[in-house]
C-alpha positions in Angstrom: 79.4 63.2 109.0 79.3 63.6 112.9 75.7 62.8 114.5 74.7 66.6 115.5 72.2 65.3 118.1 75.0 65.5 120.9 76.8 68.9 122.8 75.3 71.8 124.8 72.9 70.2 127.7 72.3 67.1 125.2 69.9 68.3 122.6 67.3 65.5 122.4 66.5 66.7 118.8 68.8 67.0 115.7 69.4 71.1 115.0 68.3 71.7 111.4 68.4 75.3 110.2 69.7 78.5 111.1 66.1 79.7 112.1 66.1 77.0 114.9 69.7 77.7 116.4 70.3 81.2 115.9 72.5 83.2 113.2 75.1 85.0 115.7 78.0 83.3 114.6 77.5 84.6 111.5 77.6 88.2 112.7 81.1 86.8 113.7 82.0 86.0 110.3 81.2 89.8 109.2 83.5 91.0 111.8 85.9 88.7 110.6 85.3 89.6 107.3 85.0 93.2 107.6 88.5 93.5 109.7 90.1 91.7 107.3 88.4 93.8 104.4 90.0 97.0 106.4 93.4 95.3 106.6 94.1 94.6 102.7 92.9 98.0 101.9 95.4 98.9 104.1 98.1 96.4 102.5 96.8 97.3 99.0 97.5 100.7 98.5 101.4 100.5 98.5 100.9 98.3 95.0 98.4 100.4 93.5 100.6 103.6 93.8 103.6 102.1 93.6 104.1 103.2 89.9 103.3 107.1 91.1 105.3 106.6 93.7 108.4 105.5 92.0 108.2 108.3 89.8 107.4 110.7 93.1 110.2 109.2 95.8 112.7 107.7 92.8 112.8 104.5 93.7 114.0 101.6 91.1 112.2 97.9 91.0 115.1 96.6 93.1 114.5 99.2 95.7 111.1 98.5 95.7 111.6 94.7 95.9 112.8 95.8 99.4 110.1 97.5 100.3 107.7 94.9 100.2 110.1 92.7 101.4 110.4 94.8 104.3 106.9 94.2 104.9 106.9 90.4 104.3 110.1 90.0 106.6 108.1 91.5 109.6 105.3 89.9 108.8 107.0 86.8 109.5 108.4 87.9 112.4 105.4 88.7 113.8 103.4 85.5 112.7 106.5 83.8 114.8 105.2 85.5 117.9 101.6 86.5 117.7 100.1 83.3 117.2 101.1 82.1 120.8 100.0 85.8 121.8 96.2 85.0 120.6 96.3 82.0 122.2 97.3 83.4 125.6 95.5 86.0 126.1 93.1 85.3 124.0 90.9 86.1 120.5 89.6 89.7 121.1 92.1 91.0 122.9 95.1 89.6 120.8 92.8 90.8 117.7 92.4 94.3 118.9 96.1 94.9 119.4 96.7 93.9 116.1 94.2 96.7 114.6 95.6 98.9 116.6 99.6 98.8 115.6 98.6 98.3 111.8 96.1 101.2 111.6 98.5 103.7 113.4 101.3 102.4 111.1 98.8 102.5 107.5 98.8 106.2 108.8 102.4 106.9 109.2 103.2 105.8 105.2 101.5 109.6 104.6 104.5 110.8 106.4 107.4 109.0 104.3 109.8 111.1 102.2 112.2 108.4 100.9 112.8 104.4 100.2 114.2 104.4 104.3 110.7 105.8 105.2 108.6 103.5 102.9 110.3 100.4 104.1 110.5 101.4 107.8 106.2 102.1 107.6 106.0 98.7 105.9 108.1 97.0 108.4 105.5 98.2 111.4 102.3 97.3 109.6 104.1 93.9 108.9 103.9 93.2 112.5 100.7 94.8 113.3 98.9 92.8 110.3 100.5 89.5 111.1 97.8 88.9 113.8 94.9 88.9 110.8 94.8 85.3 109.7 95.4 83.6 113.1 93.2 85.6 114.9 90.3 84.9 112.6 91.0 81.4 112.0 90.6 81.0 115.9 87.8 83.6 115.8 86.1 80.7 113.1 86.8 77.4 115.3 85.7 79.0 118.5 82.3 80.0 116.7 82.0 77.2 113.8 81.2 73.7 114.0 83.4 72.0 111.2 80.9 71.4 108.4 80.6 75.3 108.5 84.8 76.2 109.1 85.7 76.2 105.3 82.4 78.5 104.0 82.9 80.7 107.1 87.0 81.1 105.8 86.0 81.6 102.5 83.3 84.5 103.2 86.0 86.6 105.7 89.0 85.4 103.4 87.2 87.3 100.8 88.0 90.0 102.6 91.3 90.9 100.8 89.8 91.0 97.5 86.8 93.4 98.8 89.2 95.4 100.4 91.3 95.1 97.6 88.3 96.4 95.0 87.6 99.3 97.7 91.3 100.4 97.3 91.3 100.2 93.9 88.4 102.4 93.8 88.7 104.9 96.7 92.8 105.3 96.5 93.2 106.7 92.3 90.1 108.7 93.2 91.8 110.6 96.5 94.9 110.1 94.9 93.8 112.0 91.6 92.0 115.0 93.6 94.4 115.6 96.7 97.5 113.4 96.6 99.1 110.2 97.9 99.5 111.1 101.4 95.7 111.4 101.9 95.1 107.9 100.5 96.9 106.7 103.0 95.8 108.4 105.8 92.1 107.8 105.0 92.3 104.2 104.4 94.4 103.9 107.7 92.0 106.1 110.1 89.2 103.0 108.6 91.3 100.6 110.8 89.6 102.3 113.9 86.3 101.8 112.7 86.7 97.8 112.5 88.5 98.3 116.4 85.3 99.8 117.6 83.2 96.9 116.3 85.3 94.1 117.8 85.4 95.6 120.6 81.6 95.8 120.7 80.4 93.1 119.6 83.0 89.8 119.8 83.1 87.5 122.7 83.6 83.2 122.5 80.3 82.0 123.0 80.2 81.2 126.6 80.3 84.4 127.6 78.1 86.5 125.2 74.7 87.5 125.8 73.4 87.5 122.5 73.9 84.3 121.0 71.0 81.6 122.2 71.7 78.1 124.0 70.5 76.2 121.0 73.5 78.0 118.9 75.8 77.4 121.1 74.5 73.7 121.1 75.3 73.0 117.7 78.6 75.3 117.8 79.7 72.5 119.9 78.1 69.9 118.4 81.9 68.0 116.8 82.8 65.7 119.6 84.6 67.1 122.0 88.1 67.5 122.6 90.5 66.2 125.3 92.4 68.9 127.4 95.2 70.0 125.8 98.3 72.3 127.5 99.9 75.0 125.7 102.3 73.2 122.9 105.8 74.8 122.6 106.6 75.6 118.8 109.6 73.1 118.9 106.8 70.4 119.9 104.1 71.2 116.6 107.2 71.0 114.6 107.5 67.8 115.6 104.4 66.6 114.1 104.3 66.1 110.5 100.4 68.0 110.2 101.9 71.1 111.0 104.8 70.8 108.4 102.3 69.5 105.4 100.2 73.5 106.7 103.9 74.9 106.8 105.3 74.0 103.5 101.7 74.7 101.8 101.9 77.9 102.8 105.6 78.9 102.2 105.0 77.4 98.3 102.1 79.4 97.6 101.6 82.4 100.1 104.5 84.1 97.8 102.4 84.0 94.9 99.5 85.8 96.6 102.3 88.4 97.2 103.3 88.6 93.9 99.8 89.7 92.3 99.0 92.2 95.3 102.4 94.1 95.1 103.0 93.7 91.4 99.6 93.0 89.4 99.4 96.9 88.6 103.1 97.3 87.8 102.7 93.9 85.3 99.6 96.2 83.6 101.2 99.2 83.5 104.2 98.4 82.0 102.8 95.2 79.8 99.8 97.8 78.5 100.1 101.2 79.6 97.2 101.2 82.1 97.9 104.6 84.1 96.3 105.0 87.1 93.1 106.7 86.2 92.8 103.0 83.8 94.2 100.4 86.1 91.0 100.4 87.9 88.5 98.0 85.9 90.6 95.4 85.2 91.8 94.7 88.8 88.6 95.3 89.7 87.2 92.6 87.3 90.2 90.3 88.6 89.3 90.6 92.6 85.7 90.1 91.5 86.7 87.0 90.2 88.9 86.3 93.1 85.8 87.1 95.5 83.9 84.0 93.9 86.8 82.0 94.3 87.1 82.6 97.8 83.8 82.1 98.7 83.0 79.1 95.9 86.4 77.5 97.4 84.7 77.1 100.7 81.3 76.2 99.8 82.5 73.6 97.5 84.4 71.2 99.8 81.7 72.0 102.7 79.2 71.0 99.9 81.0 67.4 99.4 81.4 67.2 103.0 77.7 67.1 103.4 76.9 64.9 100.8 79.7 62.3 103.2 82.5 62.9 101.4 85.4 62.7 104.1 86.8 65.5 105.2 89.6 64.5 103.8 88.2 64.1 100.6 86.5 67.1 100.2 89.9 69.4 101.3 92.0 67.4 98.6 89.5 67.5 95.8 88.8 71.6 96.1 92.7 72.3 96.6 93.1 69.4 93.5 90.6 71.7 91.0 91.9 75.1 92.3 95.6 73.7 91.5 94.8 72.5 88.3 93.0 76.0 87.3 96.0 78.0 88.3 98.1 76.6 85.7 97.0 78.2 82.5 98.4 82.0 83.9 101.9 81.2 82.5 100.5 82.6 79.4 99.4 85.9 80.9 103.0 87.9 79.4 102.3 86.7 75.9 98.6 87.1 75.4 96.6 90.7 74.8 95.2 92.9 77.7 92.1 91.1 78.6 93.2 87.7 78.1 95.8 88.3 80.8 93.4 89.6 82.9 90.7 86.5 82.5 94.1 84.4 83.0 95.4 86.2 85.9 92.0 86.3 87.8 91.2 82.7 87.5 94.6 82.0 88.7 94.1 84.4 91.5 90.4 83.2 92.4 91.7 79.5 92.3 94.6 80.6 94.8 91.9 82.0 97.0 89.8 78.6 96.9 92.9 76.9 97.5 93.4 79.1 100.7 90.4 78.8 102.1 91.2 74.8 102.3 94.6 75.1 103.1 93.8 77.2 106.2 90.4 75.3 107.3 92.7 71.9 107.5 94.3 73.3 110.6 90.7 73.4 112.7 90.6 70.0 111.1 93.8 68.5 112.4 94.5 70.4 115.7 92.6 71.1 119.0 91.4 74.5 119.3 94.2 75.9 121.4 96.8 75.0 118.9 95.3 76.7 116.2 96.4 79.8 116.2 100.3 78.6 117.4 99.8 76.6 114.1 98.5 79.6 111.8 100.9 81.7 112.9 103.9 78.9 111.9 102.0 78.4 108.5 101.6 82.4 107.9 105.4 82.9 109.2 106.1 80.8 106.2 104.4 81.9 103.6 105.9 85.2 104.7 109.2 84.1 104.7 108.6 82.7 101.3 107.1 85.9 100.0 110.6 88.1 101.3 112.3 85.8 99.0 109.8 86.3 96.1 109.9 89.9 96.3 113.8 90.0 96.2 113.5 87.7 92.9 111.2 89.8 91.3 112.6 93.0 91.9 115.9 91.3 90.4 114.4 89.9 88.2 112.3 92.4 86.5 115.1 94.9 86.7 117.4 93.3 84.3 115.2 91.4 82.6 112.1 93.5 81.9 110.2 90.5 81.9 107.1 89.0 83.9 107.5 85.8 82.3 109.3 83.5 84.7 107.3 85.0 87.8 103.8 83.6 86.0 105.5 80.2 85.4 106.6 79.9 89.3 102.9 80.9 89.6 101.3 78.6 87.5 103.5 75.0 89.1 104.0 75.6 92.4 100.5 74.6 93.7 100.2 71.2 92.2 103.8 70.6 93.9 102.6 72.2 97.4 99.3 69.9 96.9 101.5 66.6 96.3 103.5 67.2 99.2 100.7 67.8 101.5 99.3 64.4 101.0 102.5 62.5 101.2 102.8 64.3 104.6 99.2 63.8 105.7 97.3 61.3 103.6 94.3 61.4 106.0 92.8 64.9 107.2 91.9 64.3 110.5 91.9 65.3 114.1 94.3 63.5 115.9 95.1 63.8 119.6 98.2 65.7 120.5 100.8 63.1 122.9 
């Protein structure tokens, strides 16, 4: 552990509690948390209708295997550019765009009347959602020192299964009592709410008023880091931490995918859950997910105080979250609720092993790399999840069957783990040539 008696004016005396520095950063965390809550209800009403939808526009599991595709594909495309668009001109401003396009295009899914329609919606809130994750990964390293990154991650990356367990609950009921179009119009118009509060409230630390000296002093307490230009993407590639985050991502992002666009499909046609009974049991699966999240990051920080190494305490969460994930290729074979149990540990443990994954990035690089990094990493797992939605729509339309999709679920991580520390054996912080 770094000696936290260095950084803002040299602090003679060691900070020791949140009462002493300040808690404003964590306000940031609740933005980060509450904008990301916002944009998977946003992302998680398409899977939860899709079975009244199918019967409503027509559409086949093939078609809408292109749907979400549509949405992966310019999620990817997006993730290519916007990461070098945070960095530039910066965290609120590049965050605020991105509300902005994927709130107006949540809206505009209320105005669809065919699988054309659906996809082109999809498509636009790709983009606009694609600055999420490397926004508030930068958000975290301009606001966290790096004992606090991964808990900080895991509390606003439990944002999609909040937002997910708001869907679930709001979207049947409006759903149920007007009709489809109104879900998605409400849940869109919440996008502008989440604006208003960046807007308000978010600065770096420098320049806002209501964060104290001694928080900023212990923000900055990591030694500090040489000046760095802006890296061209063809120059990160070059460096083998950025592929170890890249191919992490593109192995499991996709299954992350799977269970948001195809979890109530899986339960409606495996048990007959309509959508007045899908509710619980995704509920009691994002639940789950939600302590994974948050466990996920509190674990490793936990090891990390007690001196593990950084590296240590990365590998060892994103070891026991791999190992968890496993037992879900039994979820098409067993009854109702054992699938659910099955499928939420697996999802939790994804979650815990997401919180790592992304946190070893503020590890590695210097702050303005991070988001040009996320944005690679995120463009892959998108990439990855277009293929995985064109293999399950395939799949499931001549097959029927869930089974192979749970046992891609269940190996991938352990591979995606072992790969990552034949690329980087060390976590560290080097310094970029």
């Amino acid at each position: 552990m770094e000696d936290n008696n260095h950084g803002f004016g040299g602090a003679s005396q060691p900070v020791l509690s949140n009462s002493k520095v300040g808690w404003y950063r964590w306000v940031v965390c609740a933005l980060l948390f509450f904008a990301t809550t916002i944009n998977y209800i946003d992302r998680a009403v398409l899977g939860i209708l899709a079975p009244v939808l199918q019967n409503s526009i027509g559409w086949n599991q093939i078609d809408y295997g292109y749907i979400v595709a549509a949405f992966t594909g310019a999620y990817a495309i997006g993730l290519l550019f916007v990461g070098r668009f945070i960095d530039k001109v910066g965290t609120k401003k590049g965050y605020s765009v991105s509300m902005i396009v994927w709130s107006v295009a949540a809206v505009a899914h209320a105005f669809a009347r065919s699988v054309l329609g659906f996809g082109t919606a999809r498509f636009a809130l790709g983009l606009g959602e694609s600055g999420n994750f490397p926004a508030a990964i930068k958000g975290t390293a301009e606001w966290f020192p790096k004992k606090e990154r991964a808990l900080a991650t895991g509390l606003f990356n439990s944002g999609p299964n909040i937002g997910t367990i708001i869907a679930l609950i709001i979207v049947p009921w409006i759903t149920l009592t007007w009709s489809w179009r109104e879900a998605f119009i409400f849940t869109g118009l919440l996008g502008f709410i989440s604006l208003t509060l960046w807007l308000i409230f978010y600065d770096v630390p420098e320049r806002q008023k209501r964060v104290s000296r001694e928080e900023v002093a212990y923000i900055q307490s990591d030694p500090p880091e040489p000046p760095a230009e802006k890296i061209p993407w063809l120059k990160l590639l070059k460096y083998r931490q950025t592929w170890a985050f890249v191919i992490g991502k593109f192995l499991t992002d996709p299954i992350w995918w799977f269970y948001l666009y195809w979890l109530p499909s899986f339960l409606n046609q495996r048990y007959h859950l309509d959508l007045a009974h899908l509710g619980f049991p995704l509920i009691v699966i994002y639940t789950m997910v939600t302590i994974g999240s948050i466990g996920g990051g509190w674990m490793s920080g936990a090891f990390i105080k007690r001196g593990w190494s950084i590296n240590r305490g990365r590998k060892a969460v994103m070891l026991i979250s791999a190992i968890l994930i496993v037992p879900i290729v039994l979820a098409s074979s067993v009854t109702e609720w054992w699938a659910v149990l099955l499928i939420g540990l697996a999802a939790a443990s994804h979650q815990s092993w997401s919180a790592n994954l992304f946190t070893t990035v503020s590890d590695m690089f210097p702050k303005k790399a991070v988001g040009s990094v996320v944005g690679l990493g995120g463009m892959a797992g998108a990439i990855g999840g277009v293929l995985i939605a064109g293999m399950a729509g395939f799949i499931l339309q001549f097959t029927g069957s869930y089974f192979l999709l749970f046992v891609l679920a269940g190996s991938v991580y352990l591979l995606a783990l072992l790969i990552i520390h034949i690329l980087v054996p060390k976590i560290e912080e080097f310094e970029l040539a």
